[in-house]
N, C-alpha and C positions, 0 to 999 in steps of 0.2 A: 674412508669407510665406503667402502662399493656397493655394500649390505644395506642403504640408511634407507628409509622410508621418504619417499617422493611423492606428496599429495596431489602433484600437476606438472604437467610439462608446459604447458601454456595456459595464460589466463581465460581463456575462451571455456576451458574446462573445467571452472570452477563458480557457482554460484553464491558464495559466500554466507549458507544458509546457517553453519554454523556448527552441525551434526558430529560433525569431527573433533573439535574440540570439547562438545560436550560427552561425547561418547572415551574421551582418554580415561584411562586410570591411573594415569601419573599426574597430570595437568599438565601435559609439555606442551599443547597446543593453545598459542593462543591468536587474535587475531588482531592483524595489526594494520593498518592504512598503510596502500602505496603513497608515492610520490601526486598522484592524484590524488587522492582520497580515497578510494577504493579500499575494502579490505578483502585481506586473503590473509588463511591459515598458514601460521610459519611455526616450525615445530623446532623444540629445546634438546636437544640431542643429547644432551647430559641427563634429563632425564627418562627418554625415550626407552621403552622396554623390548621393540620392535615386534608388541603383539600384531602389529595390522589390523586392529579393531577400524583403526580411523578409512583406511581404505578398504572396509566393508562396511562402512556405514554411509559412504559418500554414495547418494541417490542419484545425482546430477552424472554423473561417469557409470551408474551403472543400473541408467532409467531402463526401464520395462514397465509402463502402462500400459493398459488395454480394458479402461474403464470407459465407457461411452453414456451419455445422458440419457435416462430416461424418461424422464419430463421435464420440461418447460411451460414457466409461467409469467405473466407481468405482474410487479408484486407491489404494494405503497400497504404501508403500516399506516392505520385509522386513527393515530392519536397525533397531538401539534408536535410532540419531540420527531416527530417525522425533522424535524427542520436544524436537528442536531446533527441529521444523519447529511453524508453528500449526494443521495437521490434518494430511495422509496422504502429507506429505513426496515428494509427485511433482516440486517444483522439484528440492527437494535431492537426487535422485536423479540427475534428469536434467543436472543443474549438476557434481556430482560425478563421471560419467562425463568430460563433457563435458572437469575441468580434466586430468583423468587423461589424456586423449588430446590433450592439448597447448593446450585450449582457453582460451579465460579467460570470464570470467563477470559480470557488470555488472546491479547490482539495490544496492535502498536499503540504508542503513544508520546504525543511530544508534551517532553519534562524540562524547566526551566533549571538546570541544576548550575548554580556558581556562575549566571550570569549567561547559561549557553543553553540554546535549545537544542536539547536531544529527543534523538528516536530511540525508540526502546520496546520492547515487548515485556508487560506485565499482565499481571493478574489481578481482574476484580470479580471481589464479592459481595460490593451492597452495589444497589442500585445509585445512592448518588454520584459515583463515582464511574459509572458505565458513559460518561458525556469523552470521557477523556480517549475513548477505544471508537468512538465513532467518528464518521471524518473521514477525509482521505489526507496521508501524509505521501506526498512525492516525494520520498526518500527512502533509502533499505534501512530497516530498523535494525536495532544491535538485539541480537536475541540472545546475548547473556548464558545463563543455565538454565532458559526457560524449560528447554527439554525437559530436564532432569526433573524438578519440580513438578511437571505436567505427568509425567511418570508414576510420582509417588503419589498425586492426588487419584489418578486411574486405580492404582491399585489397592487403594483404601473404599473404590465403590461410588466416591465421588464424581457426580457427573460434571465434564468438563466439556465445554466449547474453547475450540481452539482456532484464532484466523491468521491470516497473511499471506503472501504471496504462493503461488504454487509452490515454489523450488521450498520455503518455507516449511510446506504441510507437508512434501516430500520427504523433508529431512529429518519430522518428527517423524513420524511414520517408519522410515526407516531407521533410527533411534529407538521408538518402542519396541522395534522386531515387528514390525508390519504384523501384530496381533490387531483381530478383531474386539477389538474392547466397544462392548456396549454402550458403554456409558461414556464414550468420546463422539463428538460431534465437531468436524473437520468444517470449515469454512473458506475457500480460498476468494480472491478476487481475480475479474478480469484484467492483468498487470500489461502495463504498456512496456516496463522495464522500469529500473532504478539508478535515481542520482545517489550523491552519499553524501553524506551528512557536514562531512566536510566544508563540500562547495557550499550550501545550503548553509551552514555558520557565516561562511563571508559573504555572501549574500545579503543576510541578516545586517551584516555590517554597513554595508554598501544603504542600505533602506535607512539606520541610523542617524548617518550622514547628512543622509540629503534633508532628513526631516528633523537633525536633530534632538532626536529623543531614542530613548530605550525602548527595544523592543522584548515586551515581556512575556504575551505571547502571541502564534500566530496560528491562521487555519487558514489552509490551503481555499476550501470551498464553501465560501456564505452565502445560504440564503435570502439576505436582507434584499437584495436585484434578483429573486425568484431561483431556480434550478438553472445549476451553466457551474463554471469554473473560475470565478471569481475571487477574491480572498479581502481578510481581513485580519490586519495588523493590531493589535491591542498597545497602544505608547503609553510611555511615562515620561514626564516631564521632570526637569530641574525641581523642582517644587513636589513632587512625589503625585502631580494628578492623573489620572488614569483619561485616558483617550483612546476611542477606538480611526483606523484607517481603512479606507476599500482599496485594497490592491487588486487593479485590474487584470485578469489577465492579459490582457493587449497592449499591454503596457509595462508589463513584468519582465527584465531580461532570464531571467528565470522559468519560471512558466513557460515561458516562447521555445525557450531550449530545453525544453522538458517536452511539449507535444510536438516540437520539430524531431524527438530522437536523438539528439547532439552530446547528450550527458549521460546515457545510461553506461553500465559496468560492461565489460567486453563480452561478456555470455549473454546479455540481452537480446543481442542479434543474430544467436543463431540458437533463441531458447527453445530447449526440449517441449516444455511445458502450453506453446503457444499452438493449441491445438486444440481439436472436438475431445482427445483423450484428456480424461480431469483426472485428476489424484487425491481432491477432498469428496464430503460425502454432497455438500451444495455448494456450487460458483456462483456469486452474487457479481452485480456491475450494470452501469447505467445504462437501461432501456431509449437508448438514442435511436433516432427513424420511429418512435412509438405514434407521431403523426401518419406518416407513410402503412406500419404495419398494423395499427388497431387505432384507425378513427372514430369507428363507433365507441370505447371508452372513452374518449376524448367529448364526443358529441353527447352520450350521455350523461357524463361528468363522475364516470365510474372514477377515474384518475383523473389529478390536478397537476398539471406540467410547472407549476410555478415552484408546488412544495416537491417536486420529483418520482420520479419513475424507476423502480428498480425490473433491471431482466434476471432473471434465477433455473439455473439449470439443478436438476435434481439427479445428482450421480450415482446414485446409491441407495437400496433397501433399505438401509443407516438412516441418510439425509430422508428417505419419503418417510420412515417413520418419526422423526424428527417433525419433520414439515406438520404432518398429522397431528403430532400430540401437543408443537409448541408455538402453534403458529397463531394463537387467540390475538383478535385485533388486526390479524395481516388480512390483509386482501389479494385472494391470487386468481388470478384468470389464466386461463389456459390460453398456451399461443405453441410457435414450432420453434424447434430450435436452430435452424436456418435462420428463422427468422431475428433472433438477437447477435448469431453471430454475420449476417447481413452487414448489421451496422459497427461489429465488433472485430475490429478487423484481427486482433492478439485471439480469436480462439480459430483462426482460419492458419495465420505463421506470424513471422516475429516483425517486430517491428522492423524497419529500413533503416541503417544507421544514416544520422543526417551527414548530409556531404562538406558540412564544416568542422565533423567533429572534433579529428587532429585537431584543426588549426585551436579551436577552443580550450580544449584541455592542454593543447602546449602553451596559450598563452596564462593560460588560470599555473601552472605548474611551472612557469619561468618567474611572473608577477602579481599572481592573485587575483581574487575575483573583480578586481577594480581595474583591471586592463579588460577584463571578458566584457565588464558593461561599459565602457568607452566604446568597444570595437564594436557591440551592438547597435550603441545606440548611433555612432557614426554612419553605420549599416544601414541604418532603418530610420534617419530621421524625417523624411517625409510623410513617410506611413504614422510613425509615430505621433505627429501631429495632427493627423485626421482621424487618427483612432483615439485620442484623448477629449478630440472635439466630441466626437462621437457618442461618447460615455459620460460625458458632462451633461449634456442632451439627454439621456437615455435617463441618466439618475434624474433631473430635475423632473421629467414627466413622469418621473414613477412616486414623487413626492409632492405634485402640486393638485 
């Protein structure tokens, strides 16, 4: 068949945002994990109709932005669920207005299903359940038919907030038909790139192990040690008791290979998206340098760096009217936009793939995650031992 429809010729071309498959009208696309973990759309030729819908909906191959920020703010949410959020709780603000006035709300979430933690992109509409979309997960979420869903709520009038990564809000957008709908409010984050979920399972595993106990759930970044990148394990024991873990970053082989660059999907490193042009209506993401770029909030105690700092570009007439009407409780100062993408290095170009990466993902795809944390820890045991000593220190003072 010389005819058949070709979604990429290389992986570098493909974001995995998912557009494509939700946009068939046969369902012949679905998405399946490489030999990494990785996924990429692989299409059913038996039921293939060869409309080309899927290669006119793929945004990532046939990017054209030319949205630029209009303002810039430092932003921290006035209420203590600040501390649910991973820095200055501006989603969760504007999320939580949002369900209160009838809204519903769609962003990642890690679900325990049959023993495994997945990422996923859902939708909520009561406020107690808005803990689960906050957070930051280092991993690409499966976004399922969230499109489709986010569609039919649009078109009913229902106001929707929609988050995740750039390529993400690309792919809804170009899904809707890049219509202006009012009543959608775009949120992207500043993305470093993404691991998959895959790795991130054996991972899980690997943490099991050593501590044996089940890990039932986890979050990447806790507050309990102030704002940073910290995490925290939730175990269960033989006996069914509940116990929480601090997983350090500096101590995480995971982590480590996630801010080295080492694990992200092949279009990470030369993404479209990592740039001043944005594609949602507001980019949220940690206000790091906020010492260097606004001491006076610091001196005056406008912001608290303990409970976190968010920077917020505002892309859009959309997002400032948004900001205006939903932003009760947030606190926003005005600052430049230079100046958060200073310390942001993804809205400047892409991340640098790290220079072990091959080696890492051949060894994760020859023997599993449990050769990757050998060869780490082999790598780095000196450091490792001064960076455990370190944090041992650092917690006790923060408790005594």
């Amino acid at each position: 068949m010389n005819d058949k429809i070709v979604l990429f010729e290389n992986k570098k071309e493909c974001c995995g945002c998912s557009a494509c498959m939700n946009i068939c009208p046969k369902d012949a696309i679905t998405m399946v994990a490489d030999e990494r973990g990785f996924i990429y759309p692989k299409i059913d030729y038996e039921k293939c109709i060869k409309c080309k819908l899927c290669k006119k909906v793929c945004a990532y191959q046939n990017y054209n932005v030319k949205t630029f920020p209009i303002e810039a703010y430092v932003g921290v949410w006035d209420n203590n669920k600040i501390l649910n959020s991973a820095s200055g709780g501006v989603f969760g603000c504007l999320a939580t207005n949002i369900i209160s006035d009838g809204g519903i709300v769609y962003g990642a979430s890690m679900e325990n299903i049959n023993g495994n933690l997945e990422v996923m992109h859902i939708g909520v509409e009561t406020l107690d359940k808005l803990h689960k979309l906050q957070g930051s997960k280092y991993i690409q979420s499966n976004i399922n038919s969230i499109y489709e869903e986010v569609k039919i709520n649009l078109k009913t009038g229902r106001k929707v907030l929609f988050s995740g990564t750039p390529c993400q809000i690309h792919g809804l957008n170009s899904y809707i038909g890049n219509k202006d709908y009012e009543n959608l409010l775009t949120i992207d984050i500043i993305c470093h790139g993404v691991p998959n979920v895959m790795m991130f399972q054996d991972y899980i595993r690997v943490i099991e192990k050593k501590l044996n106990n089940k890990v039932k759930k986890f979050k990447f970044r806790d507050k309990k040690l102030g704002w940073g990148l910290n995490g925290i394990a939730e175990l269960e024991d033989k006996k069914g008791q509940i116990k929480k873990k601090i997983i350090y970053a500096g101590e995480s082989s995971y982590y480590k290979l996630f801010l080295k660059s080492e694990i992200y999907r092949e279009n990470c490193y030369s993404c479209k998206y990592a740039n001043l042009n944005r594609v949602s209506d507001i980019t949220i993401g940690d206000y790091w340098g906020i010492e260097e770029e606004h001491s006076e909030l610091i001196s005056n105690k406008k912001v608290n760096k303990f409970k976190g700092i968010s920077g917020v570009l505002v892309n859009t007439l959309n997002g400032k009217l948004y900001i205006n009407n939903y932003s009760k409780q947030l606190n926003l100062y005005p600052t430049e936009i230079e100046k958060i993408a200073r310390h942001n290095e993804q809205l400047v170009k892409p991340s640098k793939e790290g220079c072990n990466r091959d080696l890492i993902l051949s060894l994760y795809e020859k023997n599993g995650y449990d050769d990757v944390e050998r060869w780490y820890n082999r790598k780095n045991a000196l450091k490792l031992i001064l960076i455990k000593l370190k944090n041992r220190i650092k917690y006790m003072k923060n408790f005594i």
